[in-house]
N, C-alpha and C positions, 0 to 999 in steps of 0.2 A: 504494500500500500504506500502511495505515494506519500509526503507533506502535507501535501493539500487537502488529498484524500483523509487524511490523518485528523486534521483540522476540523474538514466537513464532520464527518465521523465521531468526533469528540462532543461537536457544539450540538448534533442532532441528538445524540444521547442527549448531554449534559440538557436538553433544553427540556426533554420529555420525562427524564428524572424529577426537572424540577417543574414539570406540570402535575406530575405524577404526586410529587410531594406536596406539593398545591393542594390539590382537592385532595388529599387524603386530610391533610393539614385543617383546611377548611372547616372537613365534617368533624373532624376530632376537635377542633374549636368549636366548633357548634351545636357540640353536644355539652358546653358550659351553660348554654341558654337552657337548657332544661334546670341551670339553678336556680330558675324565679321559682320552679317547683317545690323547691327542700330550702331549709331555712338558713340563716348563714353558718350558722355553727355546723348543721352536715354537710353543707358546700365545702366551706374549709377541711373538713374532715376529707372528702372522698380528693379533693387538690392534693391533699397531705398523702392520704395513699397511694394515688399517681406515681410521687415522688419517690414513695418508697419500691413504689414495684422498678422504677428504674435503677435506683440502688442495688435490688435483687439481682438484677441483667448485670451485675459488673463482674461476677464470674465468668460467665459465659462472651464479654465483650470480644476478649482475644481469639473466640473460636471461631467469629464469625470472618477475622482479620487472615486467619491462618488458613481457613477456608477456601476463601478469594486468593490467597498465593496461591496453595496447592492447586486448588482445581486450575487455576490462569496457567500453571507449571506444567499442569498432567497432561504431556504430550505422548510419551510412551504407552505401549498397553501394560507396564508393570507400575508405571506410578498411578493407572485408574485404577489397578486393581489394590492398591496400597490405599488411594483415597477412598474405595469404596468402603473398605473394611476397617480405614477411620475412621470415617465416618458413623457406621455402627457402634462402632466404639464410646464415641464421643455422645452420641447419644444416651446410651445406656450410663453414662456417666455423672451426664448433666440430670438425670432421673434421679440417681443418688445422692447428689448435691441438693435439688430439692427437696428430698425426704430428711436430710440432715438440715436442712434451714429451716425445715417446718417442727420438728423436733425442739430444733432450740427456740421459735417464737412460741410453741405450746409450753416451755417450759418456763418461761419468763413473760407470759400472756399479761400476769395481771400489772407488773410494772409496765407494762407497753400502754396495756390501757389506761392506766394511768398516766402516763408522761404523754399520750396522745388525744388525750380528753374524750376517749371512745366510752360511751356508754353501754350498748348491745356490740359484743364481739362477732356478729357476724358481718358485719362488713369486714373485719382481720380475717374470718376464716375464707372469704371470696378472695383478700387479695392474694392467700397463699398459695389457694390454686391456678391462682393468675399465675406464679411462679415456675411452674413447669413447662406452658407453653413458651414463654418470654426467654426462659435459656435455651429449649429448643429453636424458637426463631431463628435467631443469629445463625448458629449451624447449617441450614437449609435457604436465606438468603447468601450467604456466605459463596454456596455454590454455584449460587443463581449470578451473582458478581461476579465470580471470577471464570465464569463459563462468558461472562458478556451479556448474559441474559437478561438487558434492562426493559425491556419488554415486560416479563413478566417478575422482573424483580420491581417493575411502579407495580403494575399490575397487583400484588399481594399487596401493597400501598396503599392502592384504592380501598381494594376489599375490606381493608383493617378499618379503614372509614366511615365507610359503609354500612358493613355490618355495627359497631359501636355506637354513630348514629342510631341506627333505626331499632337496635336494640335499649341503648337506652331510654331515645325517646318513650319506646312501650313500658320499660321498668317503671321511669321516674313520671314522665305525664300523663298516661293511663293508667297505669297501676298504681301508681301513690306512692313510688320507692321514696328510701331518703338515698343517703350513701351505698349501701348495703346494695340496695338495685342497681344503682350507676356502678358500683365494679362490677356486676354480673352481667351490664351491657357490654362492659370494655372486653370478660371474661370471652363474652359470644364473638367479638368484633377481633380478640387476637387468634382467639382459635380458629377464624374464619381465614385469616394470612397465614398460618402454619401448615393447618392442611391443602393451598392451594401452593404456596409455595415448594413442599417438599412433595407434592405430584409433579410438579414441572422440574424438579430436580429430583427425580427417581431414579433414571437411567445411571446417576451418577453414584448414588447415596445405596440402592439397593445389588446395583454392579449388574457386568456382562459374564459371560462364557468366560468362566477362567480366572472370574473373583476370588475362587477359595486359595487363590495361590498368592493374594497379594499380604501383605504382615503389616504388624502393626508395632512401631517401638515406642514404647509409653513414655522412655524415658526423655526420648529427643521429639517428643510432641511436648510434653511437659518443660524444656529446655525453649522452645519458640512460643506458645503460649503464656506463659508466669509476665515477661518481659511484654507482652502485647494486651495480656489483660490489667497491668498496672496502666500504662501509657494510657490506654483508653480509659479507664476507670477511671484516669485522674480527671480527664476532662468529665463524665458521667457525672463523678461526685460535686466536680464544680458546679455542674447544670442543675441539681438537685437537692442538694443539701441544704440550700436557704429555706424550703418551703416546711420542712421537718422543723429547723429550728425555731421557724416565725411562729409554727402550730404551739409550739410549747414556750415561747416567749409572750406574743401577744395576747393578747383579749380576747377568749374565743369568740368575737361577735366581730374582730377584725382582721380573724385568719381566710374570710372570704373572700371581704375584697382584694386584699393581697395576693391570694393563691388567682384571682382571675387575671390583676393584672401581672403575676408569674407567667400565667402559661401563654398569654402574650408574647412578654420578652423571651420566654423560652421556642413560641413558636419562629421565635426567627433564626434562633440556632439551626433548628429540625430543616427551619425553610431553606436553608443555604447546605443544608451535610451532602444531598445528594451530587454537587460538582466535585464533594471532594470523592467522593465514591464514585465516579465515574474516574477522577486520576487514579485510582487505588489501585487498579488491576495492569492501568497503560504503564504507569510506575513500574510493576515487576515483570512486565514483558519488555522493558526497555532494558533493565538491568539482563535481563534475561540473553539477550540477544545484543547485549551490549551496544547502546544508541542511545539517543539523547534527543525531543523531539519540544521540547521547552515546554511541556503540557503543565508544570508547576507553577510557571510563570502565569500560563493563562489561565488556571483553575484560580490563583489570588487573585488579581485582577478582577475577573468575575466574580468571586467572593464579596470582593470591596463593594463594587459597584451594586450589586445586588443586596447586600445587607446594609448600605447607606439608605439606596431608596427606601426599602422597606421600612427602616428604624424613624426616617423623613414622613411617612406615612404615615407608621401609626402614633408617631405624637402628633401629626395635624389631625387625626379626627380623636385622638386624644382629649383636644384640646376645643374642639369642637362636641364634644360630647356633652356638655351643659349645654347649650342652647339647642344641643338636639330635644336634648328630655324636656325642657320648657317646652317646645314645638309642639311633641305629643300628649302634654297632658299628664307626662308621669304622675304617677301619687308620688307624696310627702318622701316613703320610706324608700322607693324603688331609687328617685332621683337620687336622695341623698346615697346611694348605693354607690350608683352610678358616678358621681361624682366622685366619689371616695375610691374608685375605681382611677379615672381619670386622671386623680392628681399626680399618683405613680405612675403611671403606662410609662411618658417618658423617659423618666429614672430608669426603670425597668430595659428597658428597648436597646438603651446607647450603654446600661451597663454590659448587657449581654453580648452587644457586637465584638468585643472584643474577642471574644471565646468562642463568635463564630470564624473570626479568622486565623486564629491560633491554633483550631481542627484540621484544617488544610495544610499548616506544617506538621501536626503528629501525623495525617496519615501519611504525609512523604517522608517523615523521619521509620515509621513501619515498615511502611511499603519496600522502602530499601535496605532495613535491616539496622538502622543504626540505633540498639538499644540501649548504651552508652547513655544516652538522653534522658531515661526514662527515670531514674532516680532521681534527677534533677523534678521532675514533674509532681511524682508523687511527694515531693519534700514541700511543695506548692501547696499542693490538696491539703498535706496532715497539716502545714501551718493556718490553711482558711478554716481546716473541721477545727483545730483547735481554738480558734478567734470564735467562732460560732457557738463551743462549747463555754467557753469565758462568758459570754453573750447570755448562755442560756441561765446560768451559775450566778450570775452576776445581781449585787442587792437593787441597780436601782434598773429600772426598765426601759429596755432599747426601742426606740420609733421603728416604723418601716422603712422609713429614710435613711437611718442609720444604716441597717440589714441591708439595704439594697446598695447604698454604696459600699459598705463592707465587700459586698460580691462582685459592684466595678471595679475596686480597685485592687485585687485578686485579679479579676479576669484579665486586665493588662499587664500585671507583673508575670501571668500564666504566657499571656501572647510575645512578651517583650523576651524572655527567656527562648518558648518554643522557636521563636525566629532567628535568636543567636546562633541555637544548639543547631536549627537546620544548616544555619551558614558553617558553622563551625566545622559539623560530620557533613556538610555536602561536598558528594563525588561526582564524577560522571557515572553515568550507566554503565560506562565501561570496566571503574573501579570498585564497582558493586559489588558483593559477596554473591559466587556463584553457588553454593552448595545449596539450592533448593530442591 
């Protein structure tokens, strides 16, 4: 394939990722509007568990990264038959890990409920079965990226959308859920991308003629993995850790509005991941074949400019959101919601950009192999979890304003670091570690 061709090829992905991302995005924001149905204290409640089921994903982050190498690698008929019978593998593993994670929240249930201000445990016992599909995910798009398959790697995208949407909405505004219903919508909505996803990566995951001969070394998957699920993790925990702490910091009557205008600013993380996921697999077939096609350069670029706009958007209707709600009539209590919503969006929006550009050098610092980095990152995380913990411990009590720049300015020491370390270990593709 030519440059050009290379070019073309990239942006046509890259654009249908991020359409992809869009409307999955969308309906996953728009099944917040079903919080005029639950009060603020379960709103903030089921934002809080959100947060927490992405937390749960940071085991399983690296196997989605390790995934996308291998299968991008599996050119031989002995490395498909090695990835198919990792992939088994890895499965049955992440099964484990969930039964062990659910084990220890059953075991320390009531300090949870407590320090989460959960009244009925069963919206905890939904998100925990949230847990085994959400480590499976990763595994089965994982394949679907590094086969190229953005087709139906948006495709599972949608679905997850879709389904969460229209399930929710039937939990929480027809049937009267509070929390409890809303993760059992999201429950239908990921299991509805799992199983579409790992049908269109079957061929890979279930193997050909001649699977039973591929092996599997635990120790040198565990040796690429450890180093790929910290990297990523560290960015996950950045994305998520403030809304845990705000739940147990603030008011429970003002973990709502915060957690709404969270998944705002976090929706524009989500909105911009897909370009980096689209260099993620070009990255290791470059090293691969030792070439260099400047696809780093243009996935930031487009990062910047896409997450400027966006962040430029949503504080203009941000900001316009008062004199929306005067327009319609709101009642006394919805406006003042709303408002209380609005005053953060922006804080929110321009904190978060930072950490969506700082994503696109972890996954090219991954993608190439340079682990070296990644101690630096999680030394990032443990010092924001612990500012957060200080936060939560602390006698006199922190605003959201406070919270929220505490996490901008993290997220640029996160991006200001990630960009060194790339400059620092950036090689050519040619001086890339071949041993994939």
């Amino acid at each position: 394939m030519s440059q050009v061709e290379s070019r073309i090829a990239f942006y046509r992905q890259g654009s249908w990722m991020v359409i992809a991302t869009f409307v999955s995005g969308v309906l996953m924001f728009a099944v917040h509007m079903f919080g005029a149905w639950m009060s603020r204290e379960e709103y903030g409640l089921f934002v809080t568990l959100l947060q927490i089921l992405n937390l749960m994903m940071i085991p399983a982050l690296g196997l989605q990264t390790v995934f996308a190498q291998q299968t991008a690698a599996a050119i031989e008929p002995q490395q498909r038959y090695d990835l198919a019978k990792s992939t088994r593998k890895m499965l049955l593993i992440c099964l484990y890990v969930w039964m062990a994670i659910t084990v220890v929240v059953l075991l320390n249930q009531e300090a949870i409920l407590e320090s989460l201000k959960i009244k009925k445990p069963t919206a905890l016992y939904v998100t925990l079965l949230l847990g085994l599909p959400q480590l499976w995910l990763p595994v089965l798009l994982g394949i679907l990226q590094g086969k190229q398959n953005f087709a139906w790697l948006g495709g599972a995208s949608i679905a997850n959308g879709v389904g969460r949407f229209a399930a929710v909405g039937i939990m929480v505004a027809l049937l009267g859920g509070q929390a409890a219903g809303a993760t059992t919508g999201v429950l239908i909505g990921l299991t509805t991308a799992c199983l579409l996803a790992g049908w269109h990566g079957r061929q890979t995951w279930l193997g050909q003629a001649g699977a039973s001969q591929g092996t599997f070394e635990a120790k040198a998957w565990l040796k690429r993995i450890i180093p790929l699920t910290l990297g990523l993790g560290a960015g996950q925990f950045m994305l998520s850790a403030d809304m845990i702490a705000a739940r147990a910091i603030l008011p429970e009557a003002d973990s709502g509005p915060y957690g709404a205008a969270g998944m705002i600013g976090r929706g524009l993380v989500i909105f911009t991941a897909p370009l980096a996921a689209v260099m993620f697999p070009k990255l290791v077939r470059e090293a691969a074949q030792s070439r260099q096609s400047g696809v780093l350069g243009r996935t930031f670029l487009s990062t910047v400019l896409l997450g400027v706009l966006t962040a430029l958007a949503c504080s203009g209707v941000a900001w316009l959101i008062p004199d929306i709600a005067d327009y319609f009539d709101a009642s006394a209590a919805k406006q003042q919601t709303l408002n209380d919503i609005a005053a953060i969006v922006p804080h929110f929006v321009w904190s978060m950009l930072p950490l969506a550009l700082a994503n696109v050098f972890v996954a090219a610092l991954l993608a190439r192999e340079r682990y070296r980095a990644v101690p630096w990152l999680v030394g990032i995380a443990v010092a924001y979890g612990l500012t957060l913990a200080w936060f939560t411990n602390a006698t006199e009590t922190q605003s959201q304003q406070t919270i929220i720049l505490t996490l901008g300015g993290f997220n640029l020491v996160f991006l200001g670091a990630v960009a060194a370390l790339a400059k620092l270990y950036g090689q050519s593709a040619a001086e890339a570690p071949a041993s994939r």
